[in-house]
N, C-alpha and C positions, 0 to 999 in steps of 0.2 A: 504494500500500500504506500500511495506517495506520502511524506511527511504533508499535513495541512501547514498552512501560515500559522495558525495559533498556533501551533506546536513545537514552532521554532524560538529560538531564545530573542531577548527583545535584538540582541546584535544581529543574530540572524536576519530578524524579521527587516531590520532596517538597512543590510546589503543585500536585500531580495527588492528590496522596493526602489534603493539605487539602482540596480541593473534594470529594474522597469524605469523606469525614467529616463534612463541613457535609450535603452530601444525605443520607447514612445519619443525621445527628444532628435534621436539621430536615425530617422525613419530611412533615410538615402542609403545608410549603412547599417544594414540588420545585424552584419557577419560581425556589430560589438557584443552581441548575447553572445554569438556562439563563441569568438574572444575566451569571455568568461566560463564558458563549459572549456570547452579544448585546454583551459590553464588549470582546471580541474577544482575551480570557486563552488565550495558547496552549496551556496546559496541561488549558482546558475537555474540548476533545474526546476527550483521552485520558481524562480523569476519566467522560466519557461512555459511550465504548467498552467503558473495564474496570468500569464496575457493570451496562453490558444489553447484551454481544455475546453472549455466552450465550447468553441469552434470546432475542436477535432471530433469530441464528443458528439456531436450534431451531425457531422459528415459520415462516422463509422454509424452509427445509428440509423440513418438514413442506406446507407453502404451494403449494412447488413438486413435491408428488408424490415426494417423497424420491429425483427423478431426478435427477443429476450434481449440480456444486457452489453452492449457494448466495450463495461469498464475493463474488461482482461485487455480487449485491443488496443483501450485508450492509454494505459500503461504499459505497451509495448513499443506504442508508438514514441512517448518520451524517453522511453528504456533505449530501443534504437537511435533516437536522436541524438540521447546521451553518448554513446555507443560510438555513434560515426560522424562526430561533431567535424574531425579533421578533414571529413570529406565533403564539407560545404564550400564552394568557391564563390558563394555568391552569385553567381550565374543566371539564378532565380531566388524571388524574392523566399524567406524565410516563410512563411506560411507555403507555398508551392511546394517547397524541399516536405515540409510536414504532412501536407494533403500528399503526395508522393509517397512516404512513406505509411500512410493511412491506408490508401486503397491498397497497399503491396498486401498489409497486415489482415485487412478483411480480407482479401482474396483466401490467404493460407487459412483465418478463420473458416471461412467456407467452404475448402476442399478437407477441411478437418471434419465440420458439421457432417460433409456428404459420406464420407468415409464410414462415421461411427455409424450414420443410418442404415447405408448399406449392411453392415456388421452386427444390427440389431434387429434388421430384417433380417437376415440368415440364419441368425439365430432363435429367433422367433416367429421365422412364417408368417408372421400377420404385420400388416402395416403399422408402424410407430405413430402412435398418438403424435398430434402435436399441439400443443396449447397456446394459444394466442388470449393477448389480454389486449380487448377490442373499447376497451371500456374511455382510454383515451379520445377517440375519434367521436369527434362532435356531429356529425353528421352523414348521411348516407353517400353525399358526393364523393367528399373526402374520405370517404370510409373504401369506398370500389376506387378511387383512384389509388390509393397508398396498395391497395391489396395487389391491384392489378401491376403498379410496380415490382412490387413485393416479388410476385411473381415471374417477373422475365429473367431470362438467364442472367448469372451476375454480370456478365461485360456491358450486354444492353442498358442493364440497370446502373452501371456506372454511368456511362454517357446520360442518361436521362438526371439521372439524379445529381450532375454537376454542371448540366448544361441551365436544366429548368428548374432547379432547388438551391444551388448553389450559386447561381447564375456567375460563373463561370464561362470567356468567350468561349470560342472553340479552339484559338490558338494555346492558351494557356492549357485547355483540357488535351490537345495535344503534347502539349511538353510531359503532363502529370502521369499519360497511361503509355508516352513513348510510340505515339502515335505522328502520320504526316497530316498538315490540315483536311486534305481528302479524304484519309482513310475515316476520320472523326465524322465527318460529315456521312459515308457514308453507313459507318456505325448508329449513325444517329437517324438518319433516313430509317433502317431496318428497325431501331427498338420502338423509332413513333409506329411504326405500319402494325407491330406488333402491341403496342399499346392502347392503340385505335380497335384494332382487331378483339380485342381482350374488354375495351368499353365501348362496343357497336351497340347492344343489346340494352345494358344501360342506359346510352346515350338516346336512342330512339324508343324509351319509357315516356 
């Protein structure tokens, strides 16, 4: 579990809040958080944590089909950041480098999920329950459109869920899945045809 803020000594808490003020003040150069991770300042990561767990938190959640909890991914995600600080050149901006590593981490999430299901159907012959907690979703629109996401293969549902949820252009979601701007586009051609397809029936309620 990450240290919380409250849980750090008052010295702590006040070189976490310096390193947030240097990134929030020197926006043109992100790579001074990372600075302070790569020099190995304990106080980096929580200065990390509290300007983009939110955010990451938000994108694996979405990422992963808005099924169960997200928190293992979100803590692997600052674990690796932590990890491989030396290998940010700046090149893109710091949140891009994080969303980067985000999608990488649901993906392995999700060939792990597929895995044990597989392995629990084998062993069980009967299809694994799945429990869905529907009780968020304020209404019937948003209720078929998140499902219907939910639902398409996770690549499709990348591109959809950072083009039109994230709003993310297409160049950037190109840098983030290692895609050309074309191929994105035509990734994103296929997941709408199959999104449309998935709320035809709805849609014409």
């Amino acid at each position: 579990m990450f240290v919380g803020m409250g849980a750090l000594t008052l010295q702590g808490q006040m070189a976490a809040a310096a390193i947030i003020e240097e990134a929030w003040v020197a926006e043109a150069d992100e790579s001074a958080l990372v600075r302070h991770l790569t020099s190995g300042d304990p106080a980096a990561l929580e200065a990390l944590v509290a300007l983009y767990r939110a955010r990451v938190t938000r994108l694996a959640h979405r990422l992963l089909g808005w099924g169960g909890d997200p928190e293992d991914v979100v803590q692997e995600v600052f674990l690796t950041a932590l990890r491989k600080a030396n290998g940010f050149r700046g090149r893109s901006s710091l949140w891009t480098w994080l969303a980067t590593i985000t999608v990488n981490r649901c993906r392995r999430q999700l060939r792990r999920q597929a895995l044990w299901r597989r392995f629990v159907f084998a062993r069980s012959r009967e299809e694994p329950a799945v429990a869905a907690d529907r009780s968020v979703l304020q209404d019937e629109t948003n209720r078929r459109v998140r499902e219907a996401v939910a639902a398409l293969p996770a690549r499709d549902r990348e591109v959809i869920v950072l083009y039109y949820l994230e709003e993310c252009p297409a160049a950037e979601i190109g840098e983030l899945l290692g895609l050309t701007p074309n191929a994105v586009q035509v990734r994103l051609h296929r997941a709408r045809g199959r999104l449309s397809s998935a709320l035809a029936e709805f849609m014409e309620k």
